[in-house]
N, C-alpha and C positions, 0 to 999 in steps of 0.2 A: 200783461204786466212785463213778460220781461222782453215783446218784442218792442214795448215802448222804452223800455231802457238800453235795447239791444241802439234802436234807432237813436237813443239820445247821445248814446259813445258814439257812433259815428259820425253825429252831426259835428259833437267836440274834436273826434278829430279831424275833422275835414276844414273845421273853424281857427285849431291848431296848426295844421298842414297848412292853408292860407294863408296864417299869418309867419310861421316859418320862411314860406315862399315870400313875404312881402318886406320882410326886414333881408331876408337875402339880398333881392333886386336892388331895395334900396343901401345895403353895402357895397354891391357892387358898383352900382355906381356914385360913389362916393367920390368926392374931388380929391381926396388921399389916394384911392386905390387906382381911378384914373389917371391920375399926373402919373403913379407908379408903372401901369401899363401902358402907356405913352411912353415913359423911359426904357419899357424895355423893349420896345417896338424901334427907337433911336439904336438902344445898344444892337439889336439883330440886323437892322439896316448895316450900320457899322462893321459888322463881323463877316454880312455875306458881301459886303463891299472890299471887304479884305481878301477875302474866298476867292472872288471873283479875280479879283488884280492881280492873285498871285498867279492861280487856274491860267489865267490868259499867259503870265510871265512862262510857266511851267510849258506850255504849248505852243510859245516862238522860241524856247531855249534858253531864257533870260535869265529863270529863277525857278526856284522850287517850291512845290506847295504845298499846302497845310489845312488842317477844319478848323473847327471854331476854338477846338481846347487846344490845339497848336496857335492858334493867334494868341490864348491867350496867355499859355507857354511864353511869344514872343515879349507880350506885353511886360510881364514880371520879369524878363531879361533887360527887356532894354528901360525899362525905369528905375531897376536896381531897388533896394531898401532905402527909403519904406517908402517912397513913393509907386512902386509898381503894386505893393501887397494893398497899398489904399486906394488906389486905383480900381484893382480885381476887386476890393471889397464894396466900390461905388458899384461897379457893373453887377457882382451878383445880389446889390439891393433891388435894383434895375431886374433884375429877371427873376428877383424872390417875387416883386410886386406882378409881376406877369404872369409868371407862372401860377399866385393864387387866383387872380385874374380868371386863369382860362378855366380853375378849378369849378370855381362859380359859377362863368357860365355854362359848363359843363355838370354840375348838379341840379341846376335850378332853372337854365336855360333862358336866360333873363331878356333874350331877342326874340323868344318865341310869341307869333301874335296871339292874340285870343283867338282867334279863327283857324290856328296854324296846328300841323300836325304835330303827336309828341316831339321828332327830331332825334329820334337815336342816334343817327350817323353824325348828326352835329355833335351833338354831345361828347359822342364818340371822340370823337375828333381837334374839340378843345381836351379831353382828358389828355391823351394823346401827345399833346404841346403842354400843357402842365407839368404831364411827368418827363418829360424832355430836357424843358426849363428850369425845372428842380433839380434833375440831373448837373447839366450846366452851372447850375445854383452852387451844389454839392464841389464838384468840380472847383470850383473858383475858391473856394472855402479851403480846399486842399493847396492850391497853390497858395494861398496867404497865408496858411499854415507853414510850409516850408516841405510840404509833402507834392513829388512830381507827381500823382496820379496817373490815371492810363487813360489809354484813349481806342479808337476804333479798329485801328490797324493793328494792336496788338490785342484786344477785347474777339472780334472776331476769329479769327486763328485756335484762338483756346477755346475758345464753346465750340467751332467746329472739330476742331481736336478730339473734346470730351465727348462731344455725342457721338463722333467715329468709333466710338472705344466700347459703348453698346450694340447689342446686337440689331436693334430698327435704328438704330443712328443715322445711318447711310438715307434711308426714307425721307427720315427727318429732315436730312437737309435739305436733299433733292426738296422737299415739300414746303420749308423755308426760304429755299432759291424761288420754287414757284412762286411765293405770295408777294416775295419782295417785289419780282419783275411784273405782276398782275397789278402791284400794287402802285407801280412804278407808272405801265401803260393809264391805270385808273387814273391818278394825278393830271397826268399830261390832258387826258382826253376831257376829265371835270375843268382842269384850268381854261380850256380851249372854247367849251359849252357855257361856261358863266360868264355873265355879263356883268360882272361887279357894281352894281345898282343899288344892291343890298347890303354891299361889303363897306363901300364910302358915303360921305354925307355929301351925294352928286349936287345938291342943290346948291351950297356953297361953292362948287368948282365951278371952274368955267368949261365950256367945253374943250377946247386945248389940253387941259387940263385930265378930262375927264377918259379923252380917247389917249393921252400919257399914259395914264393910268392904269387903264385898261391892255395896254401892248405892254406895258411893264408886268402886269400882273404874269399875262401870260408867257411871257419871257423866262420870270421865277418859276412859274409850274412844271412849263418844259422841262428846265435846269433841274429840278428837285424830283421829277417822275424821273427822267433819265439815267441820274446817280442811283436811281432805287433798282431799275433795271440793271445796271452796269454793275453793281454790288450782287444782284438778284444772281447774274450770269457767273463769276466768279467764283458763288457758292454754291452752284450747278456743278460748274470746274472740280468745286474739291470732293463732294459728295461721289462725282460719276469717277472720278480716278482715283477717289478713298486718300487725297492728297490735302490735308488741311492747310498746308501753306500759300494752296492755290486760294483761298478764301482772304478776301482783303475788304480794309476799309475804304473810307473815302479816300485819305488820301495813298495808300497802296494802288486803287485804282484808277487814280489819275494818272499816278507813275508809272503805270500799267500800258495806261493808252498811250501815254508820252513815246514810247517804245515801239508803235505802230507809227506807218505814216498817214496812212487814215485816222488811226487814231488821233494823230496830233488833232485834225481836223473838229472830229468829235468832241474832244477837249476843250475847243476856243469854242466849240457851240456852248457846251456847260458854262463856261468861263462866264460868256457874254450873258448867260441868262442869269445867274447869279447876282451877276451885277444887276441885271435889272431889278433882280427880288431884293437886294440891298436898298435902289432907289425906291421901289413899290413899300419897301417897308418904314422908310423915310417918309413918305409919304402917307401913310397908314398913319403914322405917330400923329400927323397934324389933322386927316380925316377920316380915319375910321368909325364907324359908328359906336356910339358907348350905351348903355344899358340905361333910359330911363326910367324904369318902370313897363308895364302894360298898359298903361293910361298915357302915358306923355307920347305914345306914337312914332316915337324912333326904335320900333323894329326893324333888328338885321342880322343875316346871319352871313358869319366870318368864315371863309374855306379857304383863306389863304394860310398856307405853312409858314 
């Protein structure tokens, strides 16, 4: 008797579990939250095509540059009230929709085939850019509010600061610089191995199109493992000389390399990739794959940042 009751709660909830799983998928891919994730794939195009054009200005001497919460510092500058604050408030609808987006598919896995492995790393990975894009989100919420928020260049400094000020602190970084730069080279070396098959809906491209795509993609990952290194090494810097000023963000570390002449060099290589993950991500907006279900046969799984 009660392994027959034992067995009937699991059946319920596995009948439960399923059908959780089934109204997920079909939220996510709902033509609301689609068009939303699609906006916000437009807006990130947009940002790292900013990133990019300054990045390249920044490394022939032209201009100086900025991340993404610096663009969008600029934006609420130069549109002034209220058109800048309705603006940021269009773009963080744009990346609220994306960001739940990635949450979804990052709980539920809604790319995942029936034949396909669970997918931790995926999963992993949209959480990852959910809470990023929430961040962002967050962010943009602050500048319509009329509050300047902070950003990475002065965000890192004080956590490498604080943790300097315990006694494994120093470890800690040093261990933090490690993962950034491992995490850095991983990018580069996954962007370079994928063949984005999985990531677009190749059938509708043409091939022009599809090998675009594909050197764009990888243009972006270079750009985005590299930055992870170059931040990774800096907080090497501060840890091995107990110097928390030596620990910089993105854009501290562009101004960084700016300062070398090599570095400039390195710089217009980030520049140029950026710009491509801008384009790849423009791109993404029109073909990326969206979540039908497990039955409707458009399984894919998304590695691009």
């Amino acid at each position: 008797m009660g392994v027959e009751t034992a067995e009937r709660g699991k059946a319920r909830a596995g009948e439960a579990g399923q059908a959780a799983e089934q109204g997920a998928e079909k939220a996510a891919g709902s033509p609301a939250l689609e068009w939303a994730a699609r906006a916000g794939w437009i807006v990130k195009g947009l940002l790292y095509l900013t990133m990019g054009a300054l990045a390249m200005g920044l490394a022939v001497g032209v201009s100086g540059a900025t991340d993404q919460r610096g663009i969008l510092r600029l934006v609420t500058r130069t549109f002034g009230d209220p058109w800048g604050s309705v603006l940021v408030i269009a773009i963080a609808v744009a990346l609220g929709g994306h960001a739940l987006w990635n949450f979804f598919c990052a709980i539920f896995d809604p790319f995942q085939g029936p034949d396909a492995d669970a997918g931790w790393g995926r999963r992993l990975a949209f959480a990852a850019r959910g809470i990023g894009y929430a961040a962002l989100l967050f962010f943009c919420l602050q500048l319509a509010s009329g509050r300047p928020g902070s950003d990475s260049d002065s965000t890192v400094p004080k956590a490498t600061a604080a943790a300097l000020d315990h006694p494994f602190g120093q470890v800690l970084i040093v261990i933090a610089g490690l993962v950034a730069i491992g995490a850095g080279v991983g990018i580069v070396v996954q962007g370079f191995r994928s063949s984005y098959k999985k990531d677009l809906q190749e059938e509708q491209m043409t091939e022009k199109e599809r090998a675009t795509a594909k050197i764009l993609g990888r243009l972006g990952s270079s750009a985005y493992g590299l930055v992870c290194v170059v931040i990774g090494w800096f907080v090497l810097q501060a840890a091995l000389f107990h110097d928390p000023k030596q620990a910089k963000g993105i854009v501290g570390a562009f101004n960084a390399l700016a300062q070398q002449p090599a570095g400039r060099l390195l710089l217009g290589l980030i520049a140029l990739g950026f710009l491509g993950l801008g384009l790849y991500s423009l791109a993404a907006s029109r073909w990326m794959r969206m979540p039908r279900g497990r039955a409707g046969g458009h399984a894919g799984r998304s590695r691009q940042a």
